[in-house]
N, C-alpha and C positions, 0 to 999 in steps of 0.2 A: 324296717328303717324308720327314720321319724325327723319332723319338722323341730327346729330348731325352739325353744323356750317355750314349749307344750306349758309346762310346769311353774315358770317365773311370769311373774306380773310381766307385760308387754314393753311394757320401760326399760326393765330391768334385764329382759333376755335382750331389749338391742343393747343395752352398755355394756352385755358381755361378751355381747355375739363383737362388738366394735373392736373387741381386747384380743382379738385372735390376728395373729401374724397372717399377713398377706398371702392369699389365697394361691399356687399356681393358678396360670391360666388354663393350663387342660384341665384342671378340677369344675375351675368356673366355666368353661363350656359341655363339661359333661351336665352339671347341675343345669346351665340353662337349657340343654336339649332334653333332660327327666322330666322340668317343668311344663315340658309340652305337652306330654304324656297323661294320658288319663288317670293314670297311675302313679302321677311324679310325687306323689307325695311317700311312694316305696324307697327315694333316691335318700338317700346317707344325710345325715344331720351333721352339718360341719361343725358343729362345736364337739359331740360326739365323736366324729371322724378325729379333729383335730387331737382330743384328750387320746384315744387309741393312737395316734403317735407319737403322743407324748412318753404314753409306755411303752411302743416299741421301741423307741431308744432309750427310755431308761433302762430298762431292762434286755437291752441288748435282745430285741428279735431277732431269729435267724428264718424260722420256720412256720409260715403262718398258716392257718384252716380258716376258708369260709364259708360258711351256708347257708346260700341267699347271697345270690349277686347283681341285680336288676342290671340297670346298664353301668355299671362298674367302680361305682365313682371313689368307695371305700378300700377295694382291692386294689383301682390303681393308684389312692394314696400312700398303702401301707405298703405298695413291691415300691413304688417310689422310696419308701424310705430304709428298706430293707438293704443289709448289705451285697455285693454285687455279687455273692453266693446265696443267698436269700432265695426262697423258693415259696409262693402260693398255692395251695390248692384250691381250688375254688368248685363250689357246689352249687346247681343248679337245673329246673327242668327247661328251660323256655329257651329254646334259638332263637328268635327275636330278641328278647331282651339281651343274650350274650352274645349276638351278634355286633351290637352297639357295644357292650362292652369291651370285644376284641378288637372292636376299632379305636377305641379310645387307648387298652394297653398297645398297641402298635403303635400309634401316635405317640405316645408318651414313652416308648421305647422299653417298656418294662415284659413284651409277650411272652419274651425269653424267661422270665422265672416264675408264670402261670401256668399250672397244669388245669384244664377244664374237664370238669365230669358232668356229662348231659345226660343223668340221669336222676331218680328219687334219692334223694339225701341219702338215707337210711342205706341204701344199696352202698351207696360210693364206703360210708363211713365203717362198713362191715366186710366191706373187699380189703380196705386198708389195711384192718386190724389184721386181717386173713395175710395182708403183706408183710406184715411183722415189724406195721409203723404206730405200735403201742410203743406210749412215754417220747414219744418224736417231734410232737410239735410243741412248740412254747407259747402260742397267742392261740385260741380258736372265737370265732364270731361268732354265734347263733342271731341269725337273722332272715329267717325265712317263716314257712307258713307256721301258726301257732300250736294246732293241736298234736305235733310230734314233738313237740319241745324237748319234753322230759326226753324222749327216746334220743335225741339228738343229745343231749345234754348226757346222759351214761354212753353215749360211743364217742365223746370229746375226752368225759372221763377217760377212758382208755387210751383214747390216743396221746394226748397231753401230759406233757414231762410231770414229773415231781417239782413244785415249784413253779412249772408254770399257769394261764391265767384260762379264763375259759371268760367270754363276753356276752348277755345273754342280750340285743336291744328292742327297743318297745315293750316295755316288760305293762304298762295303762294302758296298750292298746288304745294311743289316739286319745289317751283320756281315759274310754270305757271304763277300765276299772272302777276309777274314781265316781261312777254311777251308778247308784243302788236299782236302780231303773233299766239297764239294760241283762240284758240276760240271754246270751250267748256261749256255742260250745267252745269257742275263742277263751270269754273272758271266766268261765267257770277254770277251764284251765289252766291258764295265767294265775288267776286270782288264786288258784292253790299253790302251786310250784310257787308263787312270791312267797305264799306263809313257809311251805314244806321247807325250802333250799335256805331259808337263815338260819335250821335244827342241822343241817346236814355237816355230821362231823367230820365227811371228806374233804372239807373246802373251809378259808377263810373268806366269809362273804361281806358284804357291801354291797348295797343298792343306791344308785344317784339320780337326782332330778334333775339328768342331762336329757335334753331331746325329749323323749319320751318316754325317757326312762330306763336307767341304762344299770345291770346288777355285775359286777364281775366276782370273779372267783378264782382263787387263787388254789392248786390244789395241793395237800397237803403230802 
């Protein structure tokens, strides 16, 4: 997940951060209790957040996948806006952090169309297929740890309709990428899968300098 105008001169990410419709309040008290968090900077980029709603009603979401849930903040805006058949999967290993987040969908009245898998991504996403929920979903998030990307990225392929999007965020790690100077098994593998996924004639792709970086894909 990623801090809001990584990418825009600082001026520039508040006059757009300023241009975003008012926030729910259970969004803004999930984000001030991430910001506690030693790790609050995992918590969902509202301008990010925001633009993923944008296309879940454009494009009429029903069925969302996510991977990578910290304490929720992104899940519970997308079941928020989902229709009141709308259904979330949500991925993730950590009880603690989804503990906060099933407090916040209960709060915000949305628990009811959250299925939780507490276990390794990769497990949940191959049981699915095994369920016979290939071509099922229409929105998928990828936002969790970096060096399964790609394998997360061919079991979304699968599951995700014809047509629909696949989201991949923090694709500069924090920036990283943009430093010739660092040199991690993170950003070696980011830093490919950016070049690789623009050739990849399954997908119509885009990359955006939201949050920190945000690539979607449309699958063909």
């Amino acid at each position: 997940m990623s801090a809001d105008g990584l990418l825009l001169h600082p001026a520039a990410a508040n006059y757009f951060s300023a241009l975003i419709a008012d926030e729910p309040e259970i969004l803004q008290e999930i984000r001030r209790h991430s910001a506690q968090h030693r790790l609050g900077n995992m918590a969902a980029s509202p301008t990010t957040t925001a633009f993923l709603l944008w296309l879940v009603r454009l494009t009429k979401v029903q069925h969302y996948l996510e991977i990578g849930v910290f304490t929720g903040y992104s899940s519970t805006a997308i079941a928020m806006t989902l229709p009141e058949n709308g259904s979330v999967t949500a991925c993730d290993i950590s009880v603690t952090h989804t503990n906060v987040a099933l407090h916040f969908w209960q709060k915000a009245g949305v628990a009811d169309k959250i299925t939780l898998h507490l276990q390794p991504a990769l497990i949940t996403l191959n049981e699915l297929i095994e369920q016979g929920q290939e071509n099922f979903y229409d929105l998928a998030l990828i936002d969790a740890d970096k060096l399964p990307t790609e394998h997360y990225l061919e079991a979304c392929f699968r599951l995700v309709r014809q047509g629909g999007m696949i989201a991949i965020d923090n694709i500069t790690l924090n920036g990283k990428i943009l430093s010739e100077h660092t040199d991690t098994p993170s950003r070696r593998v980011m830093s490919a899968l950016n070049r690789k996924i623009i050739n990849d004639m399954r997908f119509h792709c885009i990359s955006l300098p939201i949050g920190d970086g945000l690539t979607l894909l449309i699958k063909k």
